[in-house]
N, C-alpha and C positions, 0 to 999 in steps of 0.2 A: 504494500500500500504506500504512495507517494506520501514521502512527510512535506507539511503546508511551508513556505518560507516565512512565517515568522508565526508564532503561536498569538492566538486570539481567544478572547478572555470573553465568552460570552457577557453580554448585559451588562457589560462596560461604560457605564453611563458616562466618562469621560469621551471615551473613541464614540457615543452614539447624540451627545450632547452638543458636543463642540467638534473640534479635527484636532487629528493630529500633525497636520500640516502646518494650520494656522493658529495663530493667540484666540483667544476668543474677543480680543477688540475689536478684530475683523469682520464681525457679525455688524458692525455699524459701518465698511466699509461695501457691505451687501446689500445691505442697507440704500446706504448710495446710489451703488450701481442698479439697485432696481428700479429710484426713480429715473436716472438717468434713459435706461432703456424702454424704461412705459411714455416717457416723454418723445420717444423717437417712434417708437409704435404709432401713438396718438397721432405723431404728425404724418406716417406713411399711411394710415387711414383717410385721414384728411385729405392727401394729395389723391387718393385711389378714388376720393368721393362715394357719396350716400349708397352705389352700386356694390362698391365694395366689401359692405357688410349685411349684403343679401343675398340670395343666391349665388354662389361663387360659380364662374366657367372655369375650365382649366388651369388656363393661363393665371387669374388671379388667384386658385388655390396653390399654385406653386409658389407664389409668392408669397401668399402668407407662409406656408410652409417653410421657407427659406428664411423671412424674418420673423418665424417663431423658434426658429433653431439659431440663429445668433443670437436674438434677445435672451431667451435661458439661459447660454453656454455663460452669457457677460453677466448675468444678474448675479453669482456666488463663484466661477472658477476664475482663483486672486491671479491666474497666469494667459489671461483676457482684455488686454488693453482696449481700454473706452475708444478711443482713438480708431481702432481696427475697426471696432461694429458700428460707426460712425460713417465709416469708408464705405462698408457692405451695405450700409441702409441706402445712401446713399447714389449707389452704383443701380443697386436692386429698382429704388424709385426712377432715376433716370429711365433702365429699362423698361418699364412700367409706362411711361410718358410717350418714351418714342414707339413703343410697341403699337401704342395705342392712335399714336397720328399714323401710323403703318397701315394699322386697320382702318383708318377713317377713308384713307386714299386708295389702297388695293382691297377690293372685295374676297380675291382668290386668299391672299394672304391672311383675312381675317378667317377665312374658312377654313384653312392651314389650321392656323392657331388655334381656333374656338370649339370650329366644330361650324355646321348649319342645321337649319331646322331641319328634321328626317320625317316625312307621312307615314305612319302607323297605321291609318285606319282612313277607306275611304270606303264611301258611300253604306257604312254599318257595318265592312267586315275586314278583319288583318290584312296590310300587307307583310305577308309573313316574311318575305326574303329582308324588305326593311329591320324588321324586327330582332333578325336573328344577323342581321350583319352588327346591328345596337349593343349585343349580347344581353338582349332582354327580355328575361321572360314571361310567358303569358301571366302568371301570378304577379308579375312586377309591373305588368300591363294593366291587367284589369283591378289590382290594389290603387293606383294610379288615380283609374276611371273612377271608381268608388268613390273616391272624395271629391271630384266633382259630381255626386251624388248621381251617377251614370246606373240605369238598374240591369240595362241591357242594352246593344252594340246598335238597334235598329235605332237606338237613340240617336247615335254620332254619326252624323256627315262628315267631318274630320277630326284628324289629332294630329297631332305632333309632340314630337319629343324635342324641346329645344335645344340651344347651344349648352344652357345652364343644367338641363339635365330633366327640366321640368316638362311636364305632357299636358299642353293645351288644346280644348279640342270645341267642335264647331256644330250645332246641334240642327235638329228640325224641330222646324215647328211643331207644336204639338198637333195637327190636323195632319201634318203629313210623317207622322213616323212609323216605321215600317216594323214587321217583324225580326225577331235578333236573336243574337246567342244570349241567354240571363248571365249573365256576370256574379251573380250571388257564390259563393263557396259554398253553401250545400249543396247548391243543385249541382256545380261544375264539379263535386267531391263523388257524382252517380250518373254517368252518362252512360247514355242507352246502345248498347250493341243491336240489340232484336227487336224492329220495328213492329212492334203490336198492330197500332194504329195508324190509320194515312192520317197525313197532315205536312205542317211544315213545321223541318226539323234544322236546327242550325248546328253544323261541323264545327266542335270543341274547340279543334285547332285551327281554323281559319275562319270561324264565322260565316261561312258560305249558306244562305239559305236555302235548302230545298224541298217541294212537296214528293215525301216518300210514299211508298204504298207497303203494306205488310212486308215482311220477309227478314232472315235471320239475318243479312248483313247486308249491310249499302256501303259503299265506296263513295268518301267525296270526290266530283270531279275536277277540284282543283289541286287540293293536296292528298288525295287518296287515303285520308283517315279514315277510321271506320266507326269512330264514335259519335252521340247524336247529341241532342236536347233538343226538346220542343223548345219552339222561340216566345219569344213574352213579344206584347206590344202595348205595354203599359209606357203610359206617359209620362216624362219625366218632370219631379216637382223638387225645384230648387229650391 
């Protein structure tokens, strides 16, 4: 068994208290440094603007990510000069600035960066290739739908999943909504193999509506699943 390099005295309230690195006067040089560095956060928020602490895209979670890993490293380790994460914030926001007049001029390049809005769902059923290029799945889909209180797909003329990550979507009128796959979790938790009944049944995985006639399996003809649910065409009440 490897002996440790140096032995450790459990519950050491000395080593767990203070360091043994540092005096304990140090604790008011951390002190310091934390306002220091909350002071440089507060102002790289500010330059990022009211967007910046909302929905994050990409591009600005990487950045916060970046100036949250030098603001901690500078706020208690004494071998961290102020001076250094002054430079990083700094450098970070400029990037930040010009990235951003980058995007305002080339469209290609904010798409690079951001991402663009991707259609999910048109005219009430998956576009499943979209979906699965997103890596996202129908659970992640119709949890989504859910909270804009969607009961089912015959609901939605559109959606998207935007740059930010979020799924915006575009309804019908209540006169004109058609039938859909139900979105609920216990019905999508019992989908039907053996068509009992004719009617119209909508494909779990793509939402495709169609009128079935009895018989132990149907094939969808879009994506060849073979699972059903009868469709809802209940109205949607925001």
């Amino acid at each position: 068994m490897p002996l440790l390099a140096e032995t450790i005295t459990p519950f050491d309230w000395q080593r767990l208290l203070w360091s043994a690195d540092a005096p304990p006067a140090f604790l008011f040089e951390v002190a310091f440094r934390c306002v220091v560095t909350y002071l440089l956060t507060l102002a790289a928020l500010r330059i990022t603007g009211r967007r910046g602490v909302r929905q994050l895209s990409l591009f600005e979670l990487s950045i916060i990510l970046a100036l949250g890993s030098a603001a901690g490293d500078a706020m208690f380790y004494h071998d961290v000069a102020l001076s250094h994460i002054a430079v990083v914030f700094g450098v970070v926001m400029l990037m930040y600035l010009a990235f951003n007049r980058l995007t305002e001029h080339y469209p290609r390049f904010s798409d690079w960066l951001e991402g663009k809005p991707v259609r999910l769902i048109a005219d009430g059923a998956i576009v499943d290739r979209a979906l699965r290029n997103q890596n996202l799945t129908h659970k992640e889909l119709f949890g989504e739908l859910r909270q804009l209180q969607v009961e089912h797909l015959g609901q939605v003329r559109l959606a998207y999943i935007e740059a930010t990550g979020q799924v915006s979507a575009y309804f019908y009128p209540d006169e004109e909504v058609r039938p859909g796959l139900p979105i609920t979790p216990e019905l999508l938790a019992e989908p039907l193999t053996v068509i009992a009944e004719a009617g119209d049944y909508a494909c779990i995985e793509c939402g495709q509506v169609a009128k079935l006639t009895p018989a132990p399996c149907h094939a969808c003809a879009v994506c060849r699943c073979t699972e059903w649910l009868p469709t809802s065409t209940a109205r949607r009440v925001a």
